[in-house]
CHARMM internal coordinates of N, CA and C (Angstrom, degrees):
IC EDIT
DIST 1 N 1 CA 1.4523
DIST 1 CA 1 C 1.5268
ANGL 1 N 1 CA 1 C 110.35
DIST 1 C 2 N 1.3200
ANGL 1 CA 1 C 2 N 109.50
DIHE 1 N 1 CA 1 C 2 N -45.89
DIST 2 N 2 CA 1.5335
ANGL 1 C 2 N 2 CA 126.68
DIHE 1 CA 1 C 2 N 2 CA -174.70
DIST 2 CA 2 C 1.4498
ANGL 2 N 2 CA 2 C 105.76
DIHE 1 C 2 N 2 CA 2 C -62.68
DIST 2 C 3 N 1.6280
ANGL 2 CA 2 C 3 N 122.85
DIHE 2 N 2 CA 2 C 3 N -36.36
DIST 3 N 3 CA 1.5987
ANGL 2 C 3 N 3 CA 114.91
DIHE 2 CA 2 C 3 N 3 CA -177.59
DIST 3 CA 3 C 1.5639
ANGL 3 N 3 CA 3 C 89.73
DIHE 2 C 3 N 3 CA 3 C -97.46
DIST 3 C 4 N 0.8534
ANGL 3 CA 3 C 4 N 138.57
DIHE 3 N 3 CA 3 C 4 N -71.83
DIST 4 N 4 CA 1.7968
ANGL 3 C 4 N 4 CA 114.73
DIHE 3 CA 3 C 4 N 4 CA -164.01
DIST 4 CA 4 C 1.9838
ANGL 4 N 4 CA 4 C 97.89
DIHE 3 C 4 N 4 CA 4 C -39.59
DIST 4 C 5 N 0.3135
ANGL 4 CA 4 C 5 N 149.44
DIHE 4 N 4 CA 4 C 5 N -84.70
DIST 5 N 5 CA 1.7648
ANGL 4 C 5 N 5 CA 151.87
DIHE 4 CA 4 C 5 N 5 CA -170.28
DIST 5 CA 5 C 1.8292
ANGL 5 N 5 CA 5 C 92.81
DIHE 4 C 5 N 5 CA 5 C -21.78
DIST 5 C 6 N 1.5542
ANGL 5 CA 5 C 6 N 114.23
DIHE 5 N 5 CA 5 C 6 N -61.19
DIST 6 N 6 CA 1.3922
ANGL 5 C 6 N 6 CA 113.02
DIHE 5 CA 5 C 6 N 6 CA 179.30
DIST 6 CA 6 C 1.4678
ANGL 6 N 6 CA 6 C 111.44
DIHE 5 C 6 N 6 CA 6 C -45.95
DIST 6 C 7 N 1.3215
ANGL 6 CA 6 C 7 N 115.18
DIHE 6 N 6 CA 6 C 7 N -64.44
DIST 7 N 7 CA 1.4278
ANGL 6 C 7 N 7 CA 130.09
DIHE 6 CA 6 C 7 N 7 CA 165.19
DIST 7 CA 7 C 1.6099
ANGL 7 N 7 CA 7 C 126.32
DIHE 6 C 7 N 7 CA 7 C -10.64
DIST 7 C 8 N 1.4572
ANGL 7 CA 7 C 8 N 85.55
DIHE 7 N 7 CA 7 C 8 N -56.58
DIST 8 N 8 CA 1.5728
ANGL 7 C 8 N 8 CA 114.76
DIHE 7 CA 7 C 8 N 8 CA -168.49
DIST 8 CA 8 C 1.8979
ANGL 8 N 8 CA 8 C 103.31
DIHE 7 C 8 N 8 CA 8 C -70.10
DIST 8 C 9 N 1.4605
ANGL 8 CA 8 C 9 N 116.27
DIHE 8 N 8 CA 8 C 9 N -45.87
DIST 9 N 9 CA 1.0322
ANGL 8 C 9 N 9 CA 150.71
DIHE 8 CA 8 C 9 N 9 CA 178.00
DIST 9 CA 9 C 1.4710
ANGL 9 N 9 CA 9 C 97.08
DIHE 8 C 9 N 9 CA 9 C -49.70
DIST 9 C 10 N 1.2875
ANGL 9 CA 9 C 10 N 119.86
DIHE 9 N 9 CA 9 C 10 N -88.19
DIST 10 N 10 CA 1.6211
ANGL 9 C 10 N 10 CA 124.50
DIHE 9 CA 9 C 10 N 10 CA -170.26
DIST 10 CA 10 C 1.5034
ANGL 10 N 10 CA 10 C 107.51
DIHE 9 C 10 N 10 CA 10 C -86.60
DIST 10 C 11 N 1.2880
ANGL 10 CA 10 C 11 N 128.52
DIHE 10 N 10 CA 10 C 11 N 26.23
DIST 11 N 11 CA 1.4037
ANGL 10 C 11 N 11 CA 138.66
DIHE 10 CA 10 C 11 N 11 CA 161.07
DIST 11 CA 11 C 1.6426
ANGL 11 N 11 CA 11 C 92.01
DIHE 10 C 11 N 11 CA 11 C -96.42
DIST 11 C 12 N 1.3948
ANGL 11 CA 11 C 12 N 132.66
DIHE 11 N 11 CA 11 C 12 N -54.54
DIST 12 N 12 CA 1.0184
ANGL 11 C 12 N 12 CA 122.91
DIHE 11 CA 11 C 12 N 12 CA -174.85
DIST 12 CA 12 C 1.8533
ANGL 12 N 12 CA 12 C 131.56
DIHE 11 C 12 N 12 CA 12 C -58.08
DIST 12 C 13 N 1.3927
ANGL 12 CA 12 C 13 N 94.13
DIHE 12 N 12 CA 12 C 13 N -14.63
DIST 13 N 13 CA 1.4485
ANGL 12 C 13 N 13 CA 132.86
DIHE 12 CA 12 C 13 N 13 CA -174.96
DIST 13 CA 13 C 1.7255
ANGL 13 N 13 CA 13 C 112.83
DIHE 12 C 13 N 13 CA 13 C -73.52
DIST 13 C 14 N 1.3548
ANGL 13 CA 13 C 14 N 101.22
DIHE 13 N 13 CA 13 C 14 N -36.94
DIST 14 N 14 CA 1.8901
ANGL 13 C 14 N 14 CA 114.56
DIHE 13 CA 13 C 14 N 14 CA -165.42
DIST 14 CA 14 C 1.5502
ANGL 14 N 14 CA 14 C 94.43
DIHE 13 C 14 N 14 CA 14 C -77.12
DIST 14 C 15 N 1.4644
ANGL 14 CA 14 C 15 N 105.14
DIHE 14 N 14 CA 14 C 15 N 162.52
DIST 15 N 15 CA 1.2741
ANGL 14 C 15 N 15 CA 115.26
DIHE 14 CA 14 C 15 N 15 CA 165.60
DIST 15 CA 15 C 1.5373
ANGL 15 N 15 CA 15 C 98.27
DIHE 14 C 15 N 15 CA 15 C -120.13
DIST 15 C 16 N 1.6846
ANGL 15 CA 15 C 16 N 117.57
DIHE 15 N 15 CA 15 C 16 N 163.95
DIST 16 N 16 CA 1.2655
ANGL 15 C 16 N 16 CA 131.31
DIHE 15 CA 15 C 16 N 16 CA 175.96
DIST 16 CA 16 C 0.9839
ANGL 16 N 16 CA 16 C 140.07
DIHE 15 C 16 N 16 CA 16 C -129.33
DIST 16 C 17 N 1.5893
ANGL 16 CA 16 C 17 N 113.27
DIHE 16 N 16 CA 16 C 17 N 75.61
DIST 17 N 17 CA 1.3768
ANGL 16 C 17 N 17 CA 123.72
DIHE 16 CA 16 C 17 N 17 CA -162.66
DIST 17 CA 17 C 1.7094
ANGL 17 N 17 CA 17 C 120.56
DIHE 16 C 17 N 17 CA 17 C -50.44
DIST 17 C 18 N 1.5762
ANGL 17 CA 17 C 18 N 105.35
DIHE 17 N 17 CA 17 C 18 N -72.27
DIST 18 N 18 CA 1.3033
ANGL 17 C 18 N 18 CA 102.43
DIHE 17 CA 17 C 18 N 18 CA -168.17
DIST 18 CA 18 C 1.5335
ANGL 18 N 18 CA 18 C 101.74
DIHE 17 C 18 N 18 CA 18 C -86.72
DIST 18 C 19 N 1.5319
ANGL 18 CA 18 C 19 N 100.72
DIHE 18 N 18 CA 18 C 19 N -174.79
DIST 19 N 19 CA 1.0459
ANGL 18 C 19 N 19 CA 118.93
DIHE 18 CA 18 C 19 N 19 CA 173.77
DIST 19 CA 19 C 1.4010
ANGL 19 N 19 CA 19 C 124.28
DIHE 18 C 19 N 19 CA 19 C -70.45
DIST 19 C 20 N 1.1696
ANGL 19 CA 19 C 20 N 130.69
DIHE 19 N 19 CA 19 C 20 N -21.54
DIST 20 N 20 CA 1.2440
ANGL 19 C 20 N 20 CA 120.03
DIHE 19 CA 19 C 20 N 20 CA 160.40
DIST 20 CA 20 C 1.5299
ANGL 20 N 20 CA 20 C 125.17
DIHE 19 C 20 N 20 CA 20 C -98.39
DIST 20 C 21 N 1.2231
ANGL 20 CA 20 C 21 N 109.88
DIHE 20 N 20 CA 20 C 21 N 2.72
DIST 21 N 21 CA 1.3947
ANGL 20 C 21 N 21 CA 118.34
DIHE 20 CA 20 C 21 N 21 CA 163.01
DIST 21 CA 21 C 1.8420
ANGL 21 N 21 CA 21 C 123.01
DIHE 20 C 21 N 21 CA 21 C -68.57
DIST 21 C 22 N 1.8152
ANGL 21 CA 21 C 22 N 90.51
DIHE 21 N 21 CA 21 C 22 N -37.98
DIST 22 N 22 CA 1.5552
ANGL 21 C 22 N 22 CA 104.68
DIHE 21 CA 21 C 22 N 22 CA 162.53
DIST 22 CA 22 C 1.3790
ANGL 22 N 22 CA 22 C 114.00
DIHE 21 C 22 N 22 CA 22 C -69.00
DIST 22 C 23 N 1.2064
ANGL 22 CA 22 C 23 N 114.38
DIHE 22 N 22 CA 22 C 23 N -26.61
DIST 23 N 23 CA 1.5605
ANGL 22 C 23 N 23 CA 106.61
DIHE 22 CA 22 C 23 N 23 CA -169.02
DIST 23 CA 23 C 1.5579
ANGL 23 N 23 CA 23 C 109.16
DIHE 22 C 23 N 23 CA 23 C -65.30
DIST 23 C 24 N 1.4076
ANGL 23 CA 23 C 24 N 101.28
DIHE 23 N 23 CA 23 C 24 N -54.74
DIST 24 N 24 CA 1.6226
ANGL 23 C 24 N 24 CA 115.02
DIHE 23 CA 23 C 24 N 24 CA 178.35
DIST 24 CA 24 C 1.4311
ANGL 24 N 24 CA 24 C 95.35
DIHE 23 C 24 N 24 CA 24 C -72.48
DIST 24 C 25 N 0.9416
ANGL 24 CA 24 C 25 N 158.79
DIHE 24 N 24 CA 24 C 25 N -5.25
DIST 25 N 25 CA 1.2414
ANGL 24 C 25 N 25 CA 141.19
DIHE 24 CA 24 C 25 N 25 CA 177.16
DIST 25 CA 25 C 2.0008
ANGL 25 N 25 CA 25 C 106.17
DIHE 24 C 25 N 25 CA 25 C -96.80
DIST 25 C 26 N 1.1729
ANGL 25 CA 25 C 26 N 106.53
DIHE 25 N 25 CA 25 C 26 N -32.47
DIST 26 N 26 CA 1.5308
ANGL 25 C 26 N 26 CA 103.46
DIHE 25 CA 25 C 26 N 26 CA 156.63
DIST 26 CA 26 C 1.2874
ANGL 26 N 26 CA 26 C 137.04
DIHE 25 C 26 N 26 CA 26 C -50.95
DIST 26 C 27 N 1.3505
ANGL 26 CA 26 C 27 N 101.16
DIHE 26 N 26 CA 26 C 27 N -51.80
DIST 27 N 27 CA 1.2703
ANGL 26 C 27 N 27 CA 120.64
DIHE 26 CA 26 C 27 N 27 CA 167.55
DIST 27 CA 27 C 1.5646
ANGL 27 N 27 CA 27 C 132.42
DIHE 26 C 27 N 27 CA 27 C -64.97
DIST 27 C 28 N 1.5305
ANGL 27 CA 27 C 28 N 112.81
DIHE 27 N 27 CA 27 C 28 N -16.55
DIST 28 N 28 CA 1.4035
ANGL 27 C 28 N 28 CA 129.51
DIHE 27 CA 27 C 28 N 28 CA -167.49
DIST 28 CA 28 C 1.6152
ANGL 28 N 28 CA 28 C 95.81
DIHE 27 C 28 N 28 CA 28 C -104.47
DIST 28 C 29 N 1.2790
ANGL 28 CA 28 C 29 N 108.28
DIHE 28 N 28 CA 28 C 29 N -32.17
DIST 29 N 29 CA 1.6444
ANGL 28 C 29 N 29 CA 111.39
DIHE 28 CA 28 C 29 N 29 CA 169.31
DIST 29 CA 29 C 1.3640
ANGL 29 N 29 CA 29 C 120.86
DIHE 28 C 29 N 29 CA 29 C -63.13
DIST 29 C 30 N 1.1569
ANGL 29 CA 29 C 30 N 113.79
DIHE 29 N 29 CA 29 C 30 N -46.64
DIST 30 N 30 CA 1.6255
ANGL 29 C 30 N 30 CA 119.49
DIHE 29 CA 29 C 30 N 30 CA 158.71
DIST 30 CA 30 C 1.5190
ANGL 30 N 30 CA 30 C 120.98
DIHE 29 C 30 N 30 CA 30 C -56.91
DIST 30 C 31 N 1.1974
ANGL 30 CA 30 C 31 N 111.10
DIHE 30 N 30 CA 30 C 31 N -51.41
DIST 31 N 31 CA 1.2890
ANGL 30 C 31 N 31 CA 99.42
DIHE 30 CA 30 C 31 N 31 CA 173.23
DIST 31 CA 31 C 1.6443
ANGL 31 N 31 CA 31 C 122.89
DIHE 30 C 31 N 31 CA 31 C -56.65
DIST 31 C 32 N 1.2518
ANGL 31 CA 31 C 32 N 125.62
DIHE 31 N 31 CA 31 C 32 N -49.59
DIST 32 N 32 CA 1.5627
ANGL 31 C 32 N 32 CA 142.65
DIHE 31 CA 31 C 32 N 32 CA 156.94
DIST 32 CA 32 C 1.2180
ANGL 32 N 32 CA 32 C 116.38
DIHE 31 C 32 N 32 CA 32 C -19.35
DIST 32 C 33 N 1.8003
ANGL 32 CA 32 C 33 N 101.58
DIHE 32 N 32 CA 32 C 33 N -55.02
DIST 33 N 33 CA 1.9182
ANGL 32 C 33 N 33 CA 122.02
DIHE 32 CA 32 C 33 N 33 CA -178.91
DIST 33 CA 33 C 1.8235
ANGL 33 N 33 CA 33 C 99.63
DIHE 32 C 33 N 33 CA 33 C -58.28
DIST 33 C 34 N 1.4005
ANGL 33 CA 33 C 34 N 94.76
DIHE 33 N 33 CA 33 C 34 N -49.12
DIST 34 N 34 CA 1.5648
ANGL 33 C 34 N 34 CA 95.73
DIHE 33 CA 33 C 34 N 34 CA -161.54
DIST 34 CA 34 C 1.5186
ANGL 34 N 34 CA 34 C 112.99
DIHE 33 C 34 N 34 CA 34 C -42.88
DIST 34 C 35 N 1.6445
ANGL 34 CA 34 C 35 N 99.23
DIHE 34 N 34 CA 34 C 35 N -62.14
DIST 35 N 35 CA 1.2727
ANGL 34 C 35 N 35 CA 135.95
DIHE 34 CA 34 C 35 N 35 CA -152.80
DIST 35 CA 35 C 1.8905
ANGL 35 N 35 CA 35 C 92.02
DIHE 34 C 35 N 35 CA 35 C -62.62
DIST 35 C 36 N 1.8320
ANGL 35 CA 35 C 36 N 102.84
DIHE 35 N 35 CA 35 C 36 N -56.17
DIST 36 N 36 CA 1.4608
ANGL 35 C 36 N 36 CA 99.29
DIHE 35 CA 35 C 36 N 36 CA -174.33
DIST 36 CA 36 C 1.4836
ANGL 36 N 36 CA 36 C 121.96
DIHE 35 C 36 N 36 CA 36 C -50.60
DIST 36 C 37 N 1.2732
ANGL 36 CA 36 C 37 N 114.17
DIHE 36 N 36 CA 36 C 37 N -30.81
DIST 37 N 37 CA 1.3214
ANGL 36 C 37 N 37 CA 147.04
DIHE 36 CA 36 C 37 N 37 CA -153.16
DIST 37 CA 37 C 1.5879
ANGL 37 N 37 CA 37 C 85.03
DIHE 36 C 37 N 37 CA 37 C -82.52
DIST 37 C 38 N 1.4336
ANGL 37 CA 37 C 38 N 154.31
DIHE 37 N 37 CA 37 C 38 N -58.09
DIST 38 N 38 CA 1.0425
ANGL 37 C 38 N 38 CA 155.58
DIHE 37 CA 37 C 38 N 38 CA -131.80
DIST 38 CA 38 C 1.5737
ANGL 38 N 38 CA 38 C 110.70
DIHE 37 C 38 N 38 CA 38 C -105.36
DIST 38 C 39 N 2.0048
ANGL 38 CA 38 C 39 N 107.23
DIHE 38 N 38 CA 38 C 39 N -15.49
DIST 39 N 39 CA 1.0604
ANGL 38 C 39 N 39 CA 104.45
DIHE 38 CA 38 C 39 N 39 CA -173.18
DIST 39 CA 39 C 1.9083
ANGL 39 N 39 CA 39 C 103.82
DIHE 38 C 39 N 39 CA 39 C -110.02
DIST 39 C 40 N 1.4931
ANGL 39 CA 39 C 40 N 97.34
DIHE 39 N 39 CA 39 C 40 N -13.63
DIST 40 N 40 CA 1.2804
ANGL 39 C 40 N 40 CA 98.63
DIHE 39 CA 39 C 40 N 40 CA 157.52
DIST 40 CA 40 C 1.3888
ANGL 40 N 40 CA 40 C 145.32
DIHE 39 C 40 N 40 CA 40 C -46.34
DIST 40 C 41 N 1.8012
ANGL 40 CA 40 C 41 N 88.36
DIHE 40 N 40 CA 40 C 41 N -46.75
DIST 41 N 41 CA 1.4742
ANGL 40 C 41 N 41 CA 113.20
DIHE 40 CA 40 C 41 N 41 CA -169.55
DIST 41 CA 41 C 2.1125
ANGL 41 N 41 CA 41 C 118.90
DIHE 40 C 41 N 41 CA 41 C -65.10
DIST 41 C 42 N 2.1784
ANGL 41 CA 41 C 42 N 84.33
DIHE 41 N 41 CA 41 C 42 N 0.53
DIST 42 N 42 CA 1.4747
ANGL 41 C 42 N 42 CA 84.03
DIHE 41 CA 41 C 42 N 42 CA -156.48
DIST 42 CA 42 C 1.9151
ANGL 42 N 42 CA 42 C 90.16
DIHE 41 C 42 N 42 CA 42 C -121.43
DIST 42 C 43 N 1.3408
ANGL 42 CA 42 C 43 N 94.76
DIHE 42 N 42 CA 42 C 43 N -17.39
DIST 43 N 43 CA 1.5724
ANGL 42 C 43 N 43 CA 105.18
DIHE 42 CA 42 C 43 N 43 CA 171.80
DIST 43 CA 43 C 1.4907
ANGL 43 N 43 CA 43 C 133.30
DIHE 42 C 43 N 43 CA 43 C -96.31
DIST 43 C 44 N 1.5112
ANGL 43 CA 43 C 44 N 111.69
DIHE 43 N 43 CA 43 C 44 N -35.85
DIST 44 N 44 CA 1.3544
ANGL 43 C 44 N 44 CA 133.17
DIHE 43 CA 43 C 44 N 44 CA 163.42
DIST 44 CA 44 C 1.6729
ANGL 44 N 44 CA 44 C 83.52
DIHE 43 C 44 N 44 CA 44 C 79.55
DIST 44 C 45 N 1.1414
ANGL 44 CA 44 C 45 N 128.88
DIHE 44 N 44 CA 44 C 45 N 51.90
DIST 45 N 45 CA 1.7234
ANGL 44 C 45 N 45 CA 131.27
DIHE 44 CA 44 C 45 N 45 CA 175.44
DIST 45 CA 45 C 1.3154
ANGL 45 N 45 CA 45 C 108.34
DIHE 44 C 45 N 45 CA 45 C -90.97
DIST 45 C 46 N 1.5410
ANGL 45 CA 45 C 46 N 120.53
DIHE 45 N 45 CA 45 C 46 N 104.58
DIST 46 N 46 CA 1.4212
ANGL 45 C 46 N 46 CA 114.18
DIHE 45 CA 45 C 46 N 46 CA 161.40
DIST 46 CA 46 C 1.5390
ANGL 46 N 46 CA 46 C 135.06
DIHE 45 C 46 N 46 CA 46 C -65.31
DIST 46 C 47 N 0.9820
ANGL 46 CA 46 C 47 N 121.82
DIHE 46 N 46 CA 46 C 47 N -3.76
DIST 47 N 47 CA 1.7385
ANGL 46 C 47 N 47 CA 154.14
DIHE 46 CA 46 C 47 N 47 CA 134.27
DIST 47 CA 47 C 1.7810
ANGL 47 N 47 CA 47 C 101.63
DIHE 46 C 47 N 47 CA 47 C -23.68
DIST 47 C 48 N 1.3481
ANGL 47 CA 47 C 48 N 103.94
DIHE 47 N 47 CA 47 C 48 N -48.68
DIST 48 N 48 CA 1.6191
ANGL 47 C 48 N 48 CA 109.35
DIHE 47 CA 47 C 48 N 48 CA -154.91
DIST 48 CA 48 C 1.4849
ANGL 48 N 48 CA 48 C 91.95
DIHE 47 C 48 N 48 CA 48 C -113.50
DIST 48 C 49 N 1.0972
ANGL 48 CA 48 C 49 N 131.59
DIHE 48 N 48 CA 48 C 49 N -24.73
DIST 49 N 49 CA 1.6419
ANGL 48 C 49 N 49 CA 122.40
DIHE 48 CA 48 C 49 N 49 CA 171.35
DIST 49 CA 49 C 1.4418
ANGL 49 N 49 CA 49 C 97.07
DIHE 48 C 49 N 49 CA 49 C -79.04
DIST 49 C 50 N 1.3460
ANGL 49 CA 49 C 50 N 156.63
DIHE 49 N 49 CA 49 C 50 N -46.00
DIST 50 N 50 CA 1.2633
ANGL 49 C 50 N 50 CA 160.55
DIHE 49 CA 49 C 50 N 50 CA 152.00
DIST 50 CA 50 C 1.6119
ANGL 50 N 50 CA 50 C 115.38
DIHE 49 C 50 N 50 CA 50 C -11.92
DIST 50 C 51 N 1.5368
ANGL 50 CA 50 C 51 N 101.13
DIHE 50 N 50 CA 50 C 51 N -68.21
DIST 51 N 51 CA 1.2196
ANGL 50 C 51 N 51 CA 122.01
DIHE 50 CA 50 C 51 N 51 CA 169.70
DIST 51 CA 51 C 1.5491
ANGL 51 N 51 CA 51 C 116.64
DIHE 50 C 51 N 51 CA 51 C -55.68
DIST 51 C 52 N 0.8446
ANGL 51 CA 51 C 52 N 117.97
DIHE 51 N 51 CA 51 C 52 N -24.92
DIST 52 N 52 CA 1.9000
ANGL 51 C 52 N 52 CA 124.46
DIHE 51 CA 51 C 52 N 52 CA -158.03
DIST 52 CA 52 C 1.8009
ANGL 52 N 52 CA 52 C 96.18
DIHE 51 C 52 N 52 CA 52 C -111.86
DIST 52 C 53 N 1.5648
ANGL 52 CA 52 C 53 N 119.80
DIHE 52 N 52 CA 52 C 53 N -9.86
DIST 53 N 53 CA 0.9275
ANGL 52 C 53 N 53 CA 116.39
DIHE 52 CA 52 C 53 N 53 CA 165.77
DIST 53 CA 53 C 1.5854
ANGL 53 N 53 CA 53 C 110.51
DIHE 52 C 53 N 53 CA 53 C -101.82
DIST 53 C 54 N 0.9811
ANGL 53 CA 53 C 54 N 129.30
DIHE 53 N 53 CA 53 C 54 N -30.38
DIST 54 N 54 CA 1.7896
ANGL 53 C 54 N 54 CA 130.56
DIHE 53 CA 53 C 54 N 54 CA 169.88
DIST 54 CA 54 C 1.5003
ANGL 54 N 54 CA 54 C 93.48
DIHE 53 C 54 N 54 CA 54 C -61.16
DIST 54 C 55 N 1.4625
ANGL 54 CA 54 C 55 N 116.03
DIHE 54 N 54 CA 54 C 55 N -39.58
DIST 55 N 55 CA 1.7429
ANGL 54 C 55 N 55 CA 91.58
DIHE 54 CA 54 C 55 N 55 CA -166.31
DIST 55 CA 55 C 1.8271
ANGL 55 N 55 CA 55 C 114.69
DIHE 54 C 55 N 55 CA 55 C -69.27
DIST 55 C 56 N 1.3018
ANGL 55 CA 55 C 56 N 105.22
DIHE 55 N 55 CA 55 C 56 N -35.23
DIST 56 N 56 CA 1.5586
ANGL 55 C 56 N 56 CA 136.02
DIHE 55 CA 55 C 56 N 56 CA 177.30
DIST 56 CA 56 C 1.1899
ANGL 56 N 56 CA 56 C 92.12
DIHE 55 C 56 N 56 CA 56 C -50.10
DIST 56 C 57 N 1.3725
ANGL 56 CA 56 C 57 N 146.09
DIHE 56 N 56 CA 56 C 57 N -39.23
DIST 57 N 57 CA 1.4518
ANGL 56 C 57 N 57 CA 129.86
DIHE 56 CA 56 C 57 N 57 CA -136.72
DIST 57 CA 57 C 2.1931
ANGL 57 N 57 CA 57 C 85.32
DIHE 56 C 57 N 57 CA 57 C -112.26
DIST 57 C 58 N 1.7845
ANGL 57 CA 57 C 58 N 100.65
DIHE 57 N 57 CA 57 C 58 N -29.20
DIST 58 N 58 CA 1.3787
ANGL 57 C 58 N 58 CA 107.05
DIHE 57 CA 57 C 58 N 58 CA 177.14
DIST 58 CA 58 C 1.2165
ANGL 58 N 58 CA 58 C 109.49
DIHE 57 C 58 N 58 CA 58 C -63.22
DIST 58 C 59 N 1.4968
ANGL 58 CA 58 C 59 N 139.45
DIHE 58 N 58 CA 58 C 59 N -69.43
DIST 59 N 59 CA 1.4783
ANGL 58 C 59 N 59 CA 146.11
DIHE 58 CA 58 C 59 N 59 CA 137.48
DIST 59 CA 59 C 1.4413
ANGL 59 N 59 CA 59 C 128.95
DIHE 58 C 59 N 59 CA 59 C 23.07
DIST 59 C 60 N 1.3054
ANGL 59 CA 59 C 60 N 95.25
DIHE 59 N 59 CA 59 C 60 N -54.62
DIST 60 N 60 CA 1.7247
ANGL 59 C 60 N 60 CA 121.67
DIHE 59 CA 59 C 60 N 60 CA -159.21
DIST 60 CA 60 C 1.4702
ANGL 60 N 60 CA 60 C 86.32
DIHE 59 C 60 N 60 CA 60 C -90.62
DIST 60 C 61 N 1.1098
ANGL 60 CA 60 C 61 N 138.87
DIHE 60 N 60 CA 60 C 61 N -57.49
DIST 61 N 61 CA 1.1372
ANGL 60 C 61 N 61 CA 149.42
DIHE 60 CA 60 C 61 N 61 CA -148.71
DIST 61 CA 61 C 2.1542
ANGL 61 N 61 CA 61 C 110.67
DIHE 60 C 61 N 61 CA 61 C -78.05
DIST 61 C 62 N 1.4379
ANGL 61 CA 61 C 62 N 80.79
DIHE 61 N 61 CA 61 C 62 N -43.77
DIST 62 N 62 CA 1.9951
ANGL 61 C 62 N 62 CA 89.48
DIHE 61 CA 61 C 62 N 62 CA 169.99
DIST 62 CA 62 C 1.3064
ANGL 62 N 62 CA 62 C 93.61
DIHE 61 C 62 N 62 CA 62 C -79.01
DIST 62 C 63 N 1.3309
ANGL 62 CA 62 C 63 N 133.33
DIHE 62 N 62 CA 62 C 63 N -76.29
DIST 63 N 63 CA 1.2781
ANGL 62 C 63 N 63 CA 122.02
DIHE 62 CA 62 C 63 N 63 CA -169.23
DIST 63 CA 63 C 1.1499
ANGL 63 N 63 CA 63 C 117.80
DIHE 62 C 63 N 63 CA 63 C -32.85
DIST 63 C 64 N 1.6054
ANGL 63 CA 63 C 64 N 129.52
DIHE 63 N 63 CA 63 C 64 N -47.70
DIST 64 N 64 CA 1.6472
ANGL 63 C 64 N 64 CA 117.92
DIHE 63 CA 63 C 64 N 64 CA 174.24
DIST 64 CA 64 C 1.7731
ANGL 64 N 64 CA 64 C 110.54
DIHE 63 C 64 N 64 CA 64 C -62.72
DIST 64 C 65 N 1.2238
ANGL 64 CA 64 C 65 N 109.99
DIHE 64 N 64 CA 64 C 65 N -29.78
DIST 65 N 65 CA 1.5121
ANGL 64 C 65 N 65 CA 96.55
DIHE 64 CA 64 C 65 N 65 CA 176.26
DIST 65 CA 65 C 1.3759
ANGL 65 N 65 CA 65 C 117.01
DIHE 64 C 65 N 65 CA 65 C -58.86
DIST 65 C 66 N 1.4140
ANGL 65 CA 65 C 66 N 126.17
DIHE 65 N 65 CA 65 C 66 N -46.77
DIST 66 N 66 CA 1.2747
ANGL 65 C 66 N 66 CA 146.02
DIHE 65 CA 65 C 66 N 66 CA 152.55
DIST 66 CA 66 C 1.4411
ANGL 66 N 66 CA 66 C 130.09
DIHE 65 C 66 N 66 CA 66 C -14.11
DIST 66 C 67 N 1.0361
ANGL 66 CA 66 C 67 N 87.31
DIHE 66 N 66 CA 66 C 67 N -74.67
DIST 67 N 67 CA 2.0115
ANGL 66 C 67 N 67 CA 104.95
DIHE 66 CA 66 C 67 N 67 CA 170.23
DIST 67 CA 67 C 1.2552
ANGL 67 N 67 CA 67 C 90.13
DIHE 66 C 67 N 67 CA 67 C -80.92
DIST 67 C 68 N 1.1236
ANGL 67 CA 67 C 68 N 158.46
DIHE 67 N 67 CA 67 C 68 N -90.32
DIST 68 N 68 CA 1.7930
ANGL 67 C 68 N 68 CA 146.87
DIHE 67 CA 67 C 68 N 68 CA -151.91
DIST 68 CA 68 C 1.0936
ANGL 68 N 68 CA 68 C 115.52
DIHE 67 C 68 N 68 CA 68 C 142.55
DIST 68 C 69 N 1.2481
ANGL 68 CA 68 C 69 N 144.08
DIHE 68 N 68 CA 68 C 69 N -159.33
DIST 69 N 69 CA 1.6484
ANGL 68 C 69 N 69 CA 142.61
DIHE 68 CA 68 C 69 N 69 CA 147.20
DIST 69 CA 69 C 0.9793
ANGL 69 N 69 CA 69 C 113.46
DIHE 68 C 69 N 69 CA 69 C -84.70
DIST 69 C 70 N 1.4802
ANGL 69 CA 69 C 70 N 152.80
DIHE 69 N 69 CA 69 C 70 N 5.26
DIST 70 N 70 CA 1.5794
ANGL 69 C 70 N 70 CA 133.74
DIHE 69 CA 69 C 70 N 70 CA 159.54
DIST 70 CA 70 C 1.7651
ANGL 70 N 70 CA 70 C 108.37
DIHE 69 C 70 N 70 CA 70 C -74.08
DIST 70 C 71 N 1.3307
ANGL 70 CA 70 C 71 N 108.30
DIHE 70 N 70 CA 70 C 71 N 2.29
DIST 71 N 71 CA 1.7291
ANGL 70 C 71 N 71 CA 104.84
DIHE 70 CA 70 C 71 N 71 CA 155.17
DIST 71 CA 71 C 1.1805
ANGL 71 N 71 CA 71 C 112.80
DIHE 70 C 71 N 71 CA 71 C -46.42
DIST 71 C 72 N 1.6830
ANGL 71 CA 71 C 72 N 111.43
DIHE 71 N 71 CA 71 C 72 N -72.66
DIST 72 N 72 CA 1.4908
ANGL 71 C 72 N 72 CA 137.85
DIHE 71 CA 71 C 72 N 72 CA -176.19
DIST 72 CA 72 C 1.5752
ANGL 72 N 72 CA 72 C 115.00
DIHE 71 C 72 N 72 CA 72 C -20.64
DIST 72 C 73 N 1.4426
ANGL 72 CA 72 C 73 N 118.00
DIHE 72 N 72 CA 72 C 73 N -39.63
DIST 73 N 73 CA 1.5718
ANGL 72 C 73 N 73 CA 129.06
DIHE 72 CA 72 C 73 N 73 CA -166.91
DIST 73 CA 73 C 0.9499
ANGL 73 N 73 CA 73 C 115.81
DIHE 72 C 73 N 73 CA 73 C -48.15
END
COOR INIT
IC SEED 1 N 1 CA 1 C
IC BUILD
C-alpha cells in the first residue's frame, strides 16, 4: 500500500518530454488510479481520493497532448 502511494507520489513529480515517455506515462497513471482506487474502496482514505484525483487531472492532461487539440471542438 505504502509503495504504490510512494509511486503515485514521485510519478506525480516526473516530467514528459517525448512522446513515448507520455505514452508510458498514461498508461502508468491508470495503473496507479486502479490500484489506488482498490485500496480506497477498503479504507475510505481521503488522502487516496485526493491523490487519485491529482493523478486523473496528470492523465487527462498527457492524453490531451497525445490526441492534439481537435479534442477541444
Amino acid at each position: 500500500m505504502m509503495e504504490l502511494q510512494q509511486r503515485a507520489l514521485e510519478f506525480e513529480t516526473r516530467k514528459f518530454r517525448s512522446r513515448n515517455d507520455k505514452i508510458i506515462a498514461s498508461r502508468e497513471a491508470k495503473e496507479l488510479i486502479l490500484g489506488l482506487n482498490q485500496i480506497y474502496k477498503k479504507t475510505q482514505d481521503k488522502n487516496l481520493m485526493d491523490l487519485m484525483k491529482r493523478l486523473t487531472v496528470i492523465k487527462r492532461k498527457v492524453e490531451k497532448r497525445l490526441n492534439g487539440r481537435l479534442m477541444d471542438l
